[in-house]
N, C-alpha and C positions, 0 to 999 in steps of 0.2 A: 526852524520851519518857516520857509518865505509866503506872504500868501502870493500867488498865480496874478499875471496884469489882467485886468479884465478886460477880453475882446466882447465885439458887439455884434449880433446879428441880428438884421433889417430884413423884413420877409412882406412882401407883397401880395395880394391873394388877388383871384380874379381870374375873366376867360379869357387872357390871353397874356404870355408870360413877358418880361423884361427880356429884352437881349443885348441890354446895354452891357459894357466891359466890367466881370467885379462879378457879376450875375451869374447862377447856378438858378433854372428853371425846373423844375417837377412836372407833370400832369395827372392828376387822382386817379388810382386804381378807381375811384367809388363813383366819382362826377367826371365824366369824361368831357373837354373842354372847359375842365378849373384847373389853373395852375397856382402854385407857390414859387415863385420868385428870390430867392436867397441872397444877400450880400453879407460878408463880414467885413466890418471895420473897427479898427484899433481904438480912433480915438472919439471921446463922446460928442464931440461939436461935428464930426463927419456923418454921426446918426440924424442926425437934424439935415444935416445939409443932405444925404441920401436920400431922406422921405421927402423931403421943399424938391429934388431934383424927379423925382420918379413919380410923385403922388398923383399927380393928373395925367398921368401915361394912359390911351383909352387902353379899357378894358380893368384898369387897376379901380377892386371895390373896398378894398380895407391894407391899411398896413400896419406892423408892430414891430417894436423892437426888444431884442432881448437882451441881456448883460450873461455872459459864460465864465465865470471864473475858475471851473477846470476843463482840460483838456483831456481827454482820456480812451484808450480802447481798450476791449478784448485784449491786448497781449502787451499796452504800453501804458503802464498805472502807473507812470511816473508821477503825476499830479490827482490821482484816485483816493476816494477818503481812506484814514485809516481805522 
């Protein structure tokens, strides 16, 4: 049993979204004019360099990042616990 490489996701928040390349933007069912901003990246030194590149974009009020070590859906649990 291999473990999964861990990918990174870099999320933006704020009233008005990224539309730089790499970027999947949201806007809140609940606060209309806040968006989440989404990037995934591979490797951990490109999550640093993502926030240092986006972090003072106007409109940008908080960013995080996450680590995903599975991948998985509804019908492909190749990498789903057992």
């Amino acid at each position: 049993h291999t473990v999964p490489e861990t990918a990174h996701v870099v999320a933006f928040y704020g009233t008005a979204p990224i539309s730089a390349q790499g970027f999947e933007s949201f806007e809140s069912v609940n606060r209309k004019g806040h968006f989440v901003s989404l990037a995934t990246v591979m490797e951990p030194a490109a999550v640093a360099e993502t926030v240092q590149a986006h972090v003072q974009t106007p409109g940008v009020e908080q960013a995080a990042a996450y680590g995903i070590r599975r991948d998985y859906g509804q019908f492909d649990r190749a990498q789903a616990p057992r």
